[in-house]
N, C-alpha and C positions, 0 to 999 in steps of 0.2 A: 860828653859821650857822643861816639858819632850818631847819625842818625839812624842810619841801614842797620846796625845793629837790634835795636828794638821795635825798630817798624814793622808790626807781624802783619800790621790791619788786612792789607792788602797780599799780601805775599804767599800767607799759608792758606788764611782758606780757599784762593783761587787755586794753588797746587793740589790742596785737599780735594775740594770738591771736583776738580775736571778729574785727576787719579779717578775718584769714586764713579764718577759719571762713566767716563770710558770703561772700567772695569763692569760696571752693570751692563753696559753694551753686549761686549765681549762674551760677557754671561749668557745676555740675552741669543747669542747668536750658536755659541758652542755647548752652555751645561742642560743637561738634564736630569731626574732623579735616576738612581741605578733601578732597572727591574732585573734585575737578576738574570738574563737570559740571553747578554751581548757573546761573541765569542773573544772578546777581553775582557771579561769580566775579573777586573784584577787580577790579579800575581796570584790570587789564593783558588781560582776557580777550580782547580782540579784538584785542589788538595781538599781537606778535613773540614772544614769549616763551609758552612752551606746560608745557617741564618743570617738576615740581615744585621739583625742586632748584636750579633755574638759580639761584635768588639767594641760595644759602646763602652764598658767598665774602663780600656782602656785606653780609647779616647778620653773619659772624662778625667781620667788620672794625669795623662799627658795635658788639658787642659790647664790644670790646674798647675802645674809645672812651670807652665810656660806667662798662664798671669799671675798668680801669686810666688810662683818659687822664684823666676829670673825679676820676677819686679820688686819683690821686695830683698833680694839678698843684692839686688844695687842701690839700696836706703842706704847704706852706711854714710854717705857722703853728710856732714852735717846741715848745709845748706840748700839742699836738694835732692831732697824725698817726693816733693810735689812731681817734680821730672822724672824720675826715675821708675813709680810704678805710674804717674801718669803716661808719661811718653811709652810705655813698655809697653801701655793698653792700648797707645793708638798704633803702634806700628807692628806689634799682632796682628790687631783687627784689619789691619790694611794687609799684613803680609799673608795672611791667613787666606785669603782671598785672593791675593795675585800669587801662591800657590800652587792654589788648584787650576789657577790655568793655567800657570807653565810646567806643571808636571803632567798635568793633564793632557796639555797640545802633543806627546808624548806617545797616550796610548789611546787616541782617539778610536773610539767605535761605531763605524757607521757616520765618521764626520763629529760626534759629537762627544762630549766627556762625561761619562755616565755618573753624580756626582754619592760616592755610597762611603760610610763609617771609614774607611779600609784608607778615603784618598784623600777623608779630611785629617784624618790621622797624620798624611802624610805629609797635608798641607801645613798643619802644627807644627811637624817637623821643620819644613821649609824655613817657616818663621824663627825655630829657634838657632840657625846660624845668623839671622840678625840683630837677634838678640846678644848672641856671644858677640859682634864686633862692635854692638850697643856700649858695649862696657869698656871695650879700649879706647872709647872715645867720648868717653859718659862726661859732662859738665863741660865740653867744649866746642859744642855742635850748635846748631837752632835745629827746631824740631824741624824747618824745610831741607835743611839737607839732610837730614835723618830718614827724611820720606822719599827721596832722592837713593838714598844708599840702598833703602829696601825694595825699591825696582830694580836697583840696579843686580844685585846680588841675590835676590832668589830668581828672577834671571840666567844670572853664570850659575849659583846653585845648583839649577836645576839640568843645566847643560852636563856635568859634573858627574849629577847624582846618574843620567841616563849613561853616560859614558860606563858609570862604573860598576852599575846594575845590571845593565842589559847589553850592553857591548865586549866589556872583560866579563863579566859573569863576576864577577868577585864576592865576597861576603862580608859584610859587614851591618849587619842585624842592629844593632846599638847604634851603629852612624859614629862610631871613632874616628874616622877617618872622614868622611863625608860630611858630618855636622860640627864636630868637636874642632878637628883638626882644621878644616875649612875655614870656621867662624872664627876661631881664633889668629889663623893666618892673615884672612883677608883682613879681620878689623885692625892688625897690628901693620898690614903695610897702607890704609888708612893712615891711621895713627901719624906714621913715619911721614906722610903725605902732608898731612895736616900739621904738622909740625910746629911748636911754638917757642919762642928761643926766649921770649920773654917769661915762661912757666917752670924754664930751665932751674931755676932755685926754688920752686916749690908756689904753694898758694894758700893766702891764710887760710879760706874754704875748700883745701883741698885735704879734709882730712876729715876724721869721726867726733861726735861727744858720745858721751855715755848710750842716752836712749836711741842713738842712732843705730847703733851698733846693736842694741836689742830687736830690733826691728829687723835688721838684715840677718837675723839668724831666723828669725820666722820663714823666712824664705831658701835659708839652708835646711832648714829641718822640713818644710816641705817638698822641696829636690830629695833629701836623702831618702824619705820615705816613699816618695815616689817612683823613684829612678829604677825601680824591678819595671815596673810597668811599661815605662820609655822606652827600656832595651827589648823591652819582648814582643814588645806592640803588634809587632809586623812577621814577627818569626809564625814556623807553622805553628798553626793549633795543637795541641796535644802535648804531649811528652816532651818533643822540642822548646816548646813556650816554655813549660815549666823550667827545664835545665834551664834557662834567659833568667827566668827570675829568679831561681837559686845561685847561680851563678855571680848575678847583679848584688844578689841581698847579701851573700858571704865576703865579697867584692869590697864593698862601702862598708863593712863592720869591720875586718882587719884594717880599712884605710884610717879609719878614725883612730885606731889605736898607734896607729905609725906617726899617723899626724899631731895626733897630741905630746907621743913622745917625743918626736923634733922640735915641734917648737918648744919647750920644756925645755930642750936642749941648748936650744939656738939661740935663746932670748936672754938677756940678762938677768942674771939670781935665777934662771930657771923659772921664770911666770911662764902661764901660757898667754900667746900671742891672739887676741879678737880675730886678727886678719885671718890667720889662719886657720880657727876654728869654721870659720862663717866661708870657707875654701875649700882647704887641702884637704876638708874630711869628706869633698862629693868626687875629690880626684879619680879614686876607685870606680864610681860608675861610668866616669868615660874611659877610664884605662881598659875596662873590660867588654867595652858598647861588643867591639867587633868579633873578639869570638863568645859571649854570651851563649851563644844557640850552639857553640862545639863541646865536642866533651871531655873539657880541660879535666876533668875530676875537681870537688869541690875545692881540695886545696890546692891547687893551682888559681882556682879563683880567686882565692884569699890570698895567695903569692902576689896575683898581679897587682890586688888594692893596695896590699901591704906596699909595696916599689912605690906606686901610683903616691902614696899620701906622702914618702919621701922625698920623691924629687919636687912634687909642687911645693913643699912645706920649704924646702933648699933655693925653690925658684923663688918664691916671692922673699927670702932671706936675702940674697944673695945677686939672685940674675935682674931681676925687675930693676934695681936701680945701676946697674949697667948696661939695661939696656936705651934706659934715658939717659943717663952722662955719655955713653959712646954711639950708641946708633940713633938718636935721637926719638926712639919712639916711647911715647909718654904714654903709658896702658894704666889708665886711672884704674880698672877691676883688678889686676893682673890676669887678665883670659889667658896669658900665655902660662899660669903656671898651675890654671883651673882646666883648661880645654886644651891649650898648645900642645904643650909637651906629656903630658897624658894622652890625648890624642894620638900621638905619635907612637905611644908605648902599646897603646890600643891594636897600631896599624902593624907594628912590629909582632905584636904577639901572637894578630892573625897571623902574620905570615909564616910565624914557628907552630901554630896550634895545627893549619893546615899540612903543612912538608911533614909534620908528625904523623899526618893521618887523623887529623879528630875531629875532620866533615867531608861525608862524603860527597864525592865528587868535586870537591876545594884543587884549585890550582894556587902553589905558592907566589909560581911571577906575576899571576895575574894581583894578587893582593898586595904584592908589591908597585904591580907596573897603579894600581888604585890608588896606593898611598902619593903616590909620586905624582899622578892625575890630580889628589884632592888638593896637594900643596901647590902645586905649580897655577892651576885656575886659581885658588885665593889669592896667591900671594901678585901674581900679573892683572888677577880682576879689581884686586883692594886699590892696586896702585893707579890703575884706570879711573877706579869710582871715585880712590881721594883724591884726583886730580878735577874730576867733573864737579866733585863736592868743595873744591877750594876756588871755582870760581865767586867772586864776589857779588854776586847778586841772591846767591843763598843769608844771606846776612847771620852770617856767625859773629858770637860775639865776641868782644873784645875782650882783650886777655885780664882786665880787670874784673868784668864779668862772669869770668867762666867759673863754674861752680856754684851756680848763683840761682834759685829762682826767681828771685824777683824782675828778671829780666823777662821772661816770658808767661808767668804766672801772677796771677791778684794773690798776694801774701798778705794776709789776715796781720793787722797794723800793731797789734800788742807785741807780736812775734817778731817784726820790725825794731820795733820800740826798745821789746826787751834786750837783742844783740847791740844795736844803739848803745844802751847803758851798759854791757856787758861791754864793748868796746874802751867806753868813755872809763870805766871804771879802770882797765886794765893799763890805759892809756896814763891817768891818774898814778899808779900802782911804781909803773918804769919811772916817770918820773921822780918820783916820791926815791925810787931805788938809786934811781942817777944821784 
């Protein structure tokens, strides 16, 4: 096995640690705590909300989203769970962080970035478009270019997110467009970037066993019950928040029921599909991020989950493996049929929910000219980053490796042992059949 592949000694934690040093710098020099009294005092300063505390409820909601829902509903993988909510924690905490100052450089006050609930919030956010391109390229990365990818792209993120906040004015409350669609674009021209021709027939590690697959629903059922929170996070206080989370929560309950009937459909003898339980049933809270806060009326919420859980449940049926046998991009999560293409439907919806009239002061080209913004930065910033991420001194691993913890992780030796004999046995088995 070559060598650069597992040589982290030196590699990571001098990327870790200078990343972490310069970022404390930067801190030291720009953040301070919010007192309430800047004249940027966030987005919300002149609206409804005054407390400093009022949104901690849902920061902590969005928290927990982002380390327990997106870490453990990328467990499925059987041999790499250790990666999956381990690495999810470190490039959070790293993205979390390099966040707040590229959102922040944004709307500085008085030189400095006032650091208050509202723009940690936002910096959670930030993080979870690396999260979503985490998964299109989950078991074939090293954690250094991982830490790599998440400069790079809450970075463009945040270029993106300024453009389409404060430049078009456009709405997108939930982040369909901006997180969903984004995350999912850049991580699949990534993907495309990184590209592996030897993975082309598949991988014995690149698949589920039983309790794996248990484990990754922990972390859909945390997304779905979270996900009112997510989309309303940022909307005004009051009445407006509310319609977010009604909106979200009618959203994600028709989708579960679209998605369970498709796959029932789709699957042979009519089982239902894991994949797409532990998926197509959070479709609906991205399909509805962006008009959340208009007012769709309830059932049109439910409309949008309803579509939302069909076409993801159709995508990873259907699209996902042509997208690997023809455009070469191998999307181990399928983001594009969780985040992509709902996403898309998200961005779409705004632009019909607004041309209707159902927020005021919405311009439709502007939510258009946004969608077109959010895709264009991911899909030219992913190809940028999976270019800087395939250079070879990132030591990614070898295609035999990929899916694999024990290449970057101390795997507890019974657990070794036990696949060992699970191997040997199976190995045993063929022959025995031959």
């Amino acid at each position: 096995m070559p060598a650069y592949a597992t040589n982290m000694r030196l590699k990571f934690p001098i990327v870790a640690l200078v990343l972490e040093v310069i970022t404390i710098i930067l801190f030291a020099v720009f953040a301070v705590y919010d007192d309430g009294k800047g004249h940027g005092h966030d987005q919300h300063s002149n609206k409804t909300h005054s407390e400093p505390m009022d949104l901690y409820p849902m920061f902590q909601d969005v928290h927990v989203m982002i380390f327990i829902g997106f870490g453990f509903l990328m467990t499925f993988l059987k041999r790499y769970s250790f990666s999956s909510v381990g690495i999810n924690l470190l490039l959070a905490a790293f993205g979390l962080q390099w966040g707040l100052l590229m959102q922040g450089i944004w709307h500085l006050d008085d030189g400095k970035i006032k650091v208050s609930i509202f723009k940690i919030i936002n910096a959670d956010f930030s993080t979870a478009t690396v999260l979503i391109s985490f998964g299109a390229v989950l078991g074939k990365t090293s954690p250094v270019q991982l830490l790599i990818m998440t400069i790079l792209e809450i970075s463009i993120f945040s270029v993106n997110e300024h453009l389409v906040a404060n430049v078009l004015k456009a709405n997108d409350v939930g982040a369909s467009m901006i997180i969903h669609a984004f995350g999912a674009y850049f991580g699949l021209a990534v993907a495309r970037v990184l590209y592996r021709p030897g993975l082309k027939n598949g991988h014995e590690n690149d698949g589920s066993v039983y309790h794996s697959d248990m484990f990754a629903m922990i972390g859909t059922v945390f997304l779905w019950m979270f996900w009112p929170s997510f989309n309303s996070a940022i909307a005004d206080q009051g009445y407006v928040q509310l319609t977010a989370v009604i909106n979200t929560y009618l959203s994600l309950a028709a989708c579960v029921l679209s998605a369970y009937a498709l796959s029932s459909l789709v699957e042979h003898k009519g089982k239902l599909d894991m994949v797409h339980i532990q998926n197509a049933t959070l479709a609906g809270g991205v399909a509805v991020g962006t008009c959340a806060d208009m007012n769709v009326e309830p059932f049109g919420a439910m409309l949008i989950g309803f579509v939302a859980g069909i076409i993801s449940t159709l995508g990873f049926k259907y699209l996902t493996p042509i997208l690997a046998s023809s455009l070469g991009i191998q999307d181990t999560c399928g983001v594009h049929n969780l985040h992509g293409m709902p996403g898309i439907l998200g961005g779409l919806a705004g632009i019909v929910a607004v041309a209707m009239g159902k927020k005021e002061g919405g311009d439709a080209a502007m939510q258009a000219a946004a969608l077109a913004s959010s895709l264009g930065f991911a899909l030219v910033g992913g190809l940028l980053t999976g270019l800087i991420m395939k250079l070879p001194i990132w030591g990614q691993p070898p295609d035999q490796n990929c899916y694999d913890d024990s290449i970057y992780w101390e795997v507890p030796a019974e657990e070794e042992e036990h696949e060992e004999s699970l191997a040997h046995a199976d190995h045993s088995k063929n022959k025995a059949e031959a």
